[in-house]
C-alpha positions in Angstrom: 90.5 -30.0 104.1 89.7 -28.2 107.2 89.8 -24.5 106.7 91.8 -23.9 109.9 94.3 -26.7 109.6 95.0 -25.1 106.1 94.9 -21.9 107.3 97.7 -23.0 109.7 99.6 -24.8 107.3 100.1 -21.9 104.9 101.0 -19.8 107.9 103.5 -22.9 108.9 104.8 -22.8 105.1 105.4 -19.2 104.2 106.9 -18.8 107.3 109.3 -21.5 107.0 110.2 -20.5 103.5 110.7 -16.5 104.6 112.7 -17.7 107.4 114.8 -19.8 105.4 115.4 -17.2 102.7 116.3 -14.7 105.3 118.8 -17.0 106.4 120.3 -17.7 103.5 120.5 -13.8 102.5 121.7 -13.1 105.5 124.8 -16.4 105.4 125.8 -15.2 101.9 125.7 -11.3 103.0 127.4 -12.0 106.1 129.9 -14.0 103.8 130.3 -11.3 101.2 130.5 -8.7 103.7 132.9 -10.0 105.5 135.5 -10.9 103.3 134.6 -7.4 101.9 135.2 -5.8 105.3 138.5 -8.1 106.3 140.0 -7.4 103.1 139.3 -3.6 103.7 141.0 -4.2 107.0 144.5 -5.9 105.7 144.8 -3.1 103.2 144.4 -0.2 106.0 146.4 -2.3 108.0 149.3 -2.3 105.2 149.0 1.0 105.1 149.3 1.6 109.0 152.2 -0.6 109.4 154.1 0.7 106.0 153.1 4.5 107.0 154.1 3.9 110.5 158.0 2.4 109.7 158.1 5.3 107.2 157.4 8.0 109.3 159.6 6.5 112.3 162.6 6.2 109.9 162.3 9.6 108.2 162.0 11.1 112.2 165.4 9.0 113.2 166.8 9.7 109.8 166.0 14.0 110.4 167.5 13.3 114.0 170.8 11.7 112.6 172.8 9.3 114.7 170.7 8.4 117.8 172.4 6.8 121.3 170.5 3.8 122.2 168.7 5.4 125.1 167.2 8.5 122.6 166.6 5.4 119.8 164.6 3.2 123.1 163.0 6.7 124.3 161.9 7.1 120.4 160.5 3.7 120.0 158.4 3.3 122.9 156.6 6.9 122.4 155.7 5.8 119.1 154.2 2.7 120.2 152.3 3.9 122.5 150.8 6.6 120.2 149.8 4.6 117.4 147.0 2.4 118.6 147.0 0.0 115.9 150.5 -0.8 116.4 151.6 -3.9 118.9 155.5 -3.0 118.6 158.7 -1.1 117.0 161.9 -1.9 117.0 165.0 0.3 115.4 168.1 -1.7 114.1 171.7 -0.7 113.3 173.4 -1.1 109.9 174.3 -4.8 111.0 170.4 -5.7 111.6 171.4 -6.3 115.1 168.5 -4.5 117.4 169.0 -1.4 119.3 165.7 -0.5 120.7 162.5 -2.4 121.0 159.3 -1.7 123.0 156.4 -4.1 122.7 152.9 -2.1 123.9 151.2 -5.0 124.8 153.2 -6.6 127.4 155.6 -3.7 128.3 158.6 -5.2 127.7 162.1 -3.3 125.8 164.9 -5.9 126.3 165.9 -5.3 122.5 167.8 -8.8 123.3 165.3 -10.2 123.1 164.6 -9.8 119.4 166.6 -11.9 116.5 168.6 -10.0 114.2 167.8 -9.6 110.7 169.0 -12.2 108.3 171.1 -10.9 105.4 168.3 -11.7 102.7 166.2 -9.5 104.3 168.8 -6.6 104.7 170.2 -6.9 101.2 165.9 -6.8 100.0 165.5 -3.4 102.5 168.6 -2.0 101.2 167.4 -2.7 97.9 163.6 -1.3 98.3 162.3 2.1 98.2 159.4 1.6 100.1 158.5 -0.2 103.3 158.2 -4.3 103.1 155.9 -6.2 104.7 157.5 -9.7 105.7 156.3 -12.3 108.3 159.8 -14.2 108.0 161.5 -12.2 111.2 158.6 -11.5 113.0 159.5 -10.6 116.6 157.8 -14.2 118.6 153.8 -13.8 118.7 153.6 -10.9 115.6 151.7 -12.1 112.8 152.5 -8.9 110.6 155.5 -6.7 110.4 156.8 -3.8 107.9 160.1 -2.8 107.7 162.0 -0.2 106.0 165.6 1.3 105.9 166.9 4.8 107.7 168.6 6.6 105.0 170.1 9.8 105.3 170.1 12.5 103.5 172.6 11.2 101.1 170.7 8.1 100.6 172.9 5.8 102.8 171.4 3.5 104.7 172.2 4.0 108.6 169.6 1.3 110.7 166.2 0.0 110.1 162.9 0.4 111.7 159.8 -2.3 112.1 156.5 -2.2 113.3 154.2 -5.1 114.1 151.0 -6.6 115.1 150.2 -9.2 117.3 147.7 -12.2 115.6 145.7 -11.6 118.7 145.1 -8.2 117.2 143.6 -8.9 113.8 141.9 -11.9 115.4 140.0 -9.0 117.8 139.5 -7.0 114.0 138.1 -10.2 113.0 135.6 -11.0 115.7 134.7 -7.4 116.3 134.1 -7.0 112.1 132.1 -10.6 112.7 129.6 -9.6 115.5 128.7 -6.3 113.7 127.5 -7.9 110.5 125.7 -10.7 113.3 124.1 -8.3 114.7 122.6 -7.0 111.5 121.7 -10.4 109.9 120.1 -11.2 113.7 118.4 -7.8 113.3 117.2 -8.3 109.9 116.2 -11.8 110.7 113.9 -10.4 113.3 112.2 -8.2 111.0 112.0 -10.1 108.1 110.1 -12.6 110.5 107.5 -10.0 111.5 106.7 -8.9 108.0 106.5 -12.6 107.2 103.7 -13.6 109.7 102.3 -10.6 108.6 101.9 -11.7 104.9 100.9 -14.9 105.9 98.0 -13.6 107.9 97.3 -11.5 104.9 97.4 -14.4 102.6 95.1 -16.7 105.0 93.1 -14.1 105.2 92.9 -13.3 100.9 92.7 -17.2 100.4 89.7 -17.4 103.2 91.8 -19.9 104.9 91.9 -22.6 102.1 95.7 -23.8 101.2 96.5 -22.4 97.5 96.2 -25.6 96.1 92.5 -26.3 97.6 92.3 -22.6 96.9 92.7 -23.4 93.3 90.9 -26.4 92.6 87.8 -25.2 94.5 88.3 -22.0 92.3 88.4 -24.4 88.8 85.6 -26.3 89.8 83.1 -23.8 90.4 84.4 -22.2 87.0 83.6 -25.7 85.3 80.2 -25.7 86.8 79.2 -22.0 86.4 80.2 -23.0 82.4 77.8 -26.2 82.7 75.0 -24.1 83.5 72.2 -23.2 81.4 71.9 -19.5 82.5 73.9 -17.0 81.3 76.1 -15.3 83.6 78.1 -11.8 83.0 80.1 -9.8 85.5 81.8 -6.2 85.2 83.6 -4.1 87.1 82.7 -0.3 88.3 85.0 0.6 85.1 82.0 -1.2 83.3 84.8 -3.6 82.1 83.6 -7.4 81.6 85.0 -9.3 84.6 83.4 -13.1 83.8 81.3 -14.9 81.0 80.4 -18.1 81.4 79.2 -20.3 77.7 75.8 -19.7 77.9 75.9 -15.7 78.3 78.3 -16.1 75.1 75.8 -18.3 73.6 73.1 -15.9 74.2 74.6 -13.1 73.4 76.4 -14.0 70.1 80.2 -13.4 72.1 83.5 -14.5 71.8 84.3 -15.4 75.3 87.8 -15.4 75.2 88.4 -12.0 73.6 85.1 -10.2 75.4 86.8 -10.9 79.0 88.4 -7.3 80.1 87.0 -5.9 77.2 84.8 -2.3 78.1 80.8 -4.3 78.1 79.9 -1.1 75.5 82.7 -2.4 73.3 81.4 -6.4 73.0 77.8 -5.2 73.8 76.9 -2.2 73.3 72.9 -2.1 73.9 73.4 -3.6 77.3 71.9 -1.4 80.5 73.6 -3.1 83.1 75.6 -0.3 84.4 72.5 1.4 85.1 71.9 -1.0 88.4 75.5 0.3 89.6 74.2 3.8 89.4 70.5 3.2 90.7 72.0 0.9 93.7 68.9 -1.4 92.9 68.9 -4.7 91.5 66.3 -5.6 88.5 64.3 -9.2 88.4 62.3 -10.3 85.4 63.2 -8.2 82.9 62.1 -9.5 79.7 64.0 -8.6 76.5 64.7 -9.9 73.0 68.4 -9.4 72.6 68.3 -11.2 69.2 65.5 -12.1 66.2 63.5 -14.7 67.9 65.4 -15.4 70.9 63.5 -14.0 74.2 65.6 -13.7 77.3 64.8 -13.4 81.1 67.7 -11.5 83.1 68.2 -10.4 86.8 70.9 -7.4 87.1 71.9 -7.0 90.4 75.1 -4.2 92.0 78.1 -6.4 93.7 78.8 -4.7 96.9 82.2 -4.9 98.9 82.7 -3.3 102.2 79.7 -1.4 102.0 80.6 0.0 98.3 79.8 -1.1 95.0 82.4 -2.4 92.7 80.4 -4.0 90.1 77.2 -5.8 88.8 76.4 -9.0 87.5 73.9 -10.0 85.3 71.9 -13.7 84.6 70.1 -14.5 81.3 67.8 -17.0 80.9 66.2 -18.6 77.6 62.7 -18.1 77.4 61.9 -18.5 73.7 60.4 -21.4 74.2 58.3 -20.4 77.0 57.0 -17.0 75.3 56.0 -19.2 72.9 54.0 -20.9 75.1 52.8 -17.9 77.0 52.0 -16.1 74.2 50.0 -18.8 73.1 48.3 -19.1 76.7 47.5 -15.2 77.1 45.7 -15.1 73.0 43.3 -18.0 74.9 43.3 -16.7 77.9 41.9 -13.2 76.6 39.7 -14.7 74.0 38.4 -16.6 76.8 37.9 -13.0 78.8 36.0 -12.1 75.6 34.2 -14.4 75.5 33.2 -14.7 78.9 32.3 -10.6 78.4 30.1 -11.9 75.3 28.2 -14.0 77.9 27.4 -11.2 80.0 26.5 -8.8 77.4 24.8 -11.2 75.2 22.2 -12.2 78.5 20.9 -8.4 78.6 20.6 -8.8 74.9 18.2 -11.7 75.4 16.7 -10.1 78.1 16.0 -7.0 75.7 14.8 -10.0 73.0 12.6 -12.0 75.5 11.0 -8.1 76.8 9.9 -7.5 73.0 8.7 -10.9 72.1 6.3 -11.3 75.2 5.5 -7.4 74.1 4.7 -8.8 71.2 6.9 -6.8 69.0 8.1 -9.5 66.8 9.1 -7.4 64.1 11.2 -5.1 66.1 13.0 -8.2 68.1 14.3 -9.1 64.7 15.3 -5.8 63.9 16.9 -5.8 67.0 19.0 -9.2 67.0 20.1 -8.5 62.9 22.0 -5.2 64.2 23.4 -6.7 67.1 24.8 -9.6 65.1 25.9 -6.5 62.5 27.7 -4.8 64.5 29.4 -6.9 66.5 30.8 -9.1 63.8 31.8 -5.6 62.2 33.6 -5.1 65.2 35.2 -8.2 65.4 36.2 -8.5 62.0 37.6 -5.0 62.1 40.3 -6.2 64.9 41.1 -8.8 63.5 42.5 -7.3 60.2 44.0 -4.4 61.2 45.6 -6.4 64.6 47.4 -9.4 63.1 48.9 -10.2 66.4 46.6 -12.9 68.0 46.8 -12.0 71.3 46.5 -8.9 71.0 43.4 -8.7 68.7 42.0 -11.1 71.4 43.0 -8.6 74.2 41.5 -5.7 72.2 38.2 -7.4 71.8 37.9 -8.6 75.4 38.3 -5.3 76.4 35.8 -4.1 74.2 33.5 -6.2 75.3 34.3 -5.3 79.2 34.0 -1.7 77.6 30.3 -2.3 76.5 29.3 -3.6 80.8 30.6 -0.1 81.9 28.8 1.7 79.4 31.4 3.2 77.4 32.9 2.9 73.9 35.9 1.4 72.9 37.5 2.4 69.5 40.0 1.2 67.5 41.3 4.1 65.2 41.1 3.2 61.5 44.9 3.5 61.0 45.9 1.0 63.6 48.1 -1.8 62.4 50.6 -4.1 63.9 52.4 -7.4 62.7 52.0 -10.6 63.9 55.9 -10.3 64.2 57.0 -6.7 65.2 60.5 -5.9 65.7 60.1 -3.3 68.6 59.1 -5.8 71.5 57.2 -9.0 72.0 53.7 -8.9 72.3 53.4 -9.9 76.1 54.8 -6.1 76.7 52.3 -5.0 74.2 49.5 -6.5 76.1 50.9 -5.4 79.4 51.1 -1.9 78.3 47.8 -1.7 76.2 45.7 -3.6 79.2 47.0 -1.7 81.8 46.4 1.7 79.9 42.9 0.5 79.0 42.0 -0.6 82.3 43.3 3.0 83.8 41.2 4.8 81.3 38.3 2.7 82.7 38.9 3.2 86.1 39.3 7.1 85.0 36.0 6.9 83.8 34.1 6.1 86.8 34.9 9.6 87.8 33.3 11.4 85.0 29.7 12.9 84.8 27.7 9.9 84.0 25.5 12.5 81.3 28.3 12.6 78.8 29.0 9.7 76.2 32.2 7.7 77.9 35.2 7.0 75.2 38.2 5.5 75.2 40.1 5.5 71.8 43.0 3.2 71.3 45.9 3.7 68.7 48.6 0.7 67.6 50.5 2.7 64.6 53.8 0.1 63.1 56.0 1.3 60.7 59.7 1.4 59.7 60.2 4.5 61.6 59.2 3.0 65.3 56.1 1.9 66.9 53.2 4.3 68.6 50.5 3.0 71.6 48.2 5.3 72.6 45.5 5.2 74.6 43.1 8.2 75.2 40.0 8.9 76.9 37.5 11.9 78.2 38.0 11.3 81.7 38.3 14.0 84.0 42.1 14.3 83.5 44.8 14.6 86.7 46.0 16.7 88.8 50.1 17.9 88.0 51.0 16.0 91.5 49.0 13.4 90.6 50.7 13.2 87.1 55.0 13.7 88.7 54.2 10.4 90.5 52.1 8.3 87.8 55.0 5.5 87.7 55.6 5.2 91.1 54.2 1.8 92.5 51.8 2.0 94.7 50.5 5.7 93.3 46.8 5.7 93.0 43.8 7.6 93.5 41.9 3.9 94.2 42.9 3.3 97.7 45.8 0.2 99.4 45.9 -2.7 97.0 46.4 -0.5 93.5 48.5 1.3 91.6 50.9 -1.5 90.2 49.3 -0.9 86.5 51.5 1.9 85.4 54.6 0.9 87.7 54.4 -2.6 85.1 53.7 0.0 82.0 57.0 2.1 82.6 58.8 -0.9 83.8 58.2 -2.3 80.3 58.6 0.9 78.0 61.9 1.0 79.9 63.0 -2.3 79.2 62.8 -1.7 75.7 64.2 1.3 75.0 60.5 3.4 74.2 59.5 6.7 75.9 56.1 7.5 77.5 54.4 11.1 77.4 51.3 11.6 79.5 49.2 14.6 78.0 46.6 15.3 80.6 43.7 18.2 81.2 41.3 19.0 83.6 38.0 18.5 82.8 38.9 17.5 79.2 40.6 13.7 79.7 44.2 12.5 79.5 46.2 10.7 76.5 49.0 7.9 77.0 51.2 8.0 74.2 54.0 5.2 73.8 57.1 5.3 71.5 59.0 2.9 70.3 61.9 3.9 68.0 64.2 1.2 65.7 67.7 0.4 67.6 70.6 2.0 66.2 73.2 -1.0 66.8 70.7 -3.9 67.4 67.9 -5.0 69.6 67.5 -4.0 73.0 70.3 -5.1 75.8 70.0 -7.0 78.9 
């Protein structure tokens, strides 16, 4: 569906629903009102007709006998002063009328009125109080009270009514009508305005899909996020889990159901995620082993709204396989570095060989090949037990051998040891850590006096307690500016195109959890030393 067209039909549909409820509300309230307000009305108007033949018969009744002039005079002042009243009229004992006055039309011709039945005078002679009866309404009144004169003995001497014209409650009616119109039109009107305002708000919250596409489109894409093969895990700024898809649960050893709006340290505790919502800066490629043999890839990227960020997301991806394989692929790929190094070093050897043989110094050409073969086989053999990681061992050698071209000596200390299967990190961080170290001792190198003997001693220390790299050398050591901005990529002393060596090294120690201490002195060298410590709740979080 077209995004506009549903745009405009949601606008359409909440407005035509708002409208209609409006209009309902306001019928039934107008309704209720209404009868509410009318029925209000006939009981003040009860009690303006019965107060109104009251107080004219106890004023006729404190004036005693009345001529018919006084009683007409009497009459038509009290008419005129009550507004709700339409007309009086004052009758004798008999019920035959003595003085009228109607205020609407003027006229007083008390002839013109009926007398009073004799039901009606036996009831008023009867009653205490004022009646209200329609029965001998003057022509045209809808409403009359009556009541009797009595005197101060209690006899009864005339009686008094006062009535209203239909014409006058219909006005009461109409005007009580148009008021409560006026308030349903009004609230019509603004009901109406807040409603195309919520439906622009809603169009604008639902990107202008209908609720229904809204919905589906929503389910979909939570069907296919749950189909993929990557992990994905959201939170919120409160560091609250806002999504997990199957595979992230998978990975991660969840419950999927219970994790979601679960604090992330709760249902994974080891996880650094947050950390992208403090640094603002999102993290590719990180490599990490969140359970035994199961390597994982994840990006962690901040989720920006408005300019401000309200959470991070995170995607893992299974590598096991492929560290396997690239684990596999860097062992040959440094054995064949060493033994591309053994190539080079071995032709000066023969060099050396062919010099003495043409010299002929036989003796001392044998002499010469039996300690080479010595010691490098000591050497080799050497790595090889104490390093039982392949690729490692294979980097170690390589780089002695690249050691032995720039003239300076590489040493494994005796106590070194590490597992083919360490529980700190994966050996491709090993190798990126040790190679890169190695390689900066080199280049460190080539700045010291060439009349001193060049070392580089490397340490690889596993036990229970944590793991511990080191890499030393007698270098000319750094400068404390140099040594505040080690990490930093791009920092060198080498020139444009280095300084990414050490940016990888930290990248990895901090990946993992380990903590790197530079120890560095002029004129004496510089030591690299890397530490690995055992998890406290389990292996290292994405």
């Amino acid at each position: 569906m077209d995004k506009s067209t549903a745009g405009h039909t949601i606008y359409q549909r909440i407005l035509r629903v708002s409208v209609l409820g409006i209009l309902v509300a306001m019928v039934l309230a107008t309704g209720a009102g209404l009868w509410i307000s009318l029925d209000q009305e006939r009981e003040a108007r009860d009690r303006t007709l019965t107060a109104a033949v009251q107080a004219s018969a106890d004023a006729l009744a404190l004036a005693g006998p009345a001529h018919a002039q006084a009683a007409a005079d009497y009459v038509e002042r009290t008419a005129h002063s009550l507004a709700a009243i339409d007309l009086v009229a004052v009758y004798d004992l008999d019920g035959i009328p003595k003085a009228y006055y109607d205020a609407t039309t003027g006229e007083s011709d008390a002839g013109t009125l009926p007398p009073l039945d004799d039901d009606l005078l036996a009831r008023l002679q009867e009653a205490q109080t004022p009646l209200l009866d329609d029965a001998q309404a003057p022509a045209g009144a809808d409403y009359c009270a009556y009541t009797a004169v009595r005197g101060t003995d209690g006899t009864v001497n005339g009686y008094v009514m006062a009535g209203m014209y239909l014409r006058s409650i219909r006005q009461t009616i109409q005007r009580t009508l148009i008021v409560f119109l006026s308030i349903g039109l009004a609230a019509l009107g603004v009901g109406t305005l807040l409603s195309l305002q919520l439906a622009r708000r809603i169009k604008d919250d639902l990107l202008g899909y209908e609720p229904d596409a809204f919905r589906d489109l929503f389910l979909r894409r939570m069907e296919l996020l749950d189909a993929l093969d990557e992990g994905l895990l959201a939170i919120d700024r409160d560091s609250r889990v806002l999504y997990l898809n199957r595979a992230a649960a998978e990975l991660l050893s969840l419950d999927k159901g219970s994790a979601v709006g679960q604090p992330l340290a709760a249902v994974y505790p080891q996880s650094t995620i947050p950390r992208v919502m403090v640094s603002g800066q999102p993290e590719y490629n990180f490599s990490l082993e969140s359970f035994k043999h199961v390597r994982i890839l994840t990006d962690r990227m901040p989720i920006r709204r408005n300019g401000q960020i309200v959470g991070a997301v995170a995607i893992f991806r299974n590598r096991t396989e492929v560290a396997n394989l690239a684990r596999e692929l860097t062992g040959v790929q440094h054995i064949v570095e060493a033994m591309r190094a053994y190539t080079h070093e071995f032709m000066n050897k023969l060099h050396v060989i062919l010099g003495l043989l043409q010299l002929g110094e036989a003796k001392q050409a044998e002499e010469y090949v039996l300690q080479l073969t010595q010691t490098r086989a000591v050497s080799v053999r050497r790595i090889s037990q104490q390093i039982a990681e392949p690729s490692v061992a294979a980097l170690l050698i390589g780089k002695s051998c690249r050691a032995a071209e720039l003239g300076v000596r590489l040493t494994l200390t005796p106590e070194s040891r590490l597992r083919a299967d360490n529980d700190f990190l994966p050996a491709d961080s090993i190798i990126t850590i040790l190679g890169n170290l190695i390689e900066n001792a080199f280049d460190a190198l080539a700045d010291a006096p060439a009349d001193i003997l060049h070392e580089v001693t490397v340490s690889l220390c596993e036990s229970d307690h944590g793991l511990i790299l080191s890499v030393d050398d007698n270098g000319p050591g750094m400068e404390e500016a140099m040594r505040a901005r080690l990490f930093h990529r791009g920092a060198t002393t080498k020139g444009t195109g280095h300084g990414t060596g050490l940016f990888l090294v930290k990248r990895a120690v901090d990946t993992y959890g380990g903590e790197i201490r530079v120890e560095s002195t002029k004129g004496v060298g510089s030591s690299f030393i890397v530490t690995f410590r055992p998890a406290q709740d389990g292996p290292a979080g994405g």
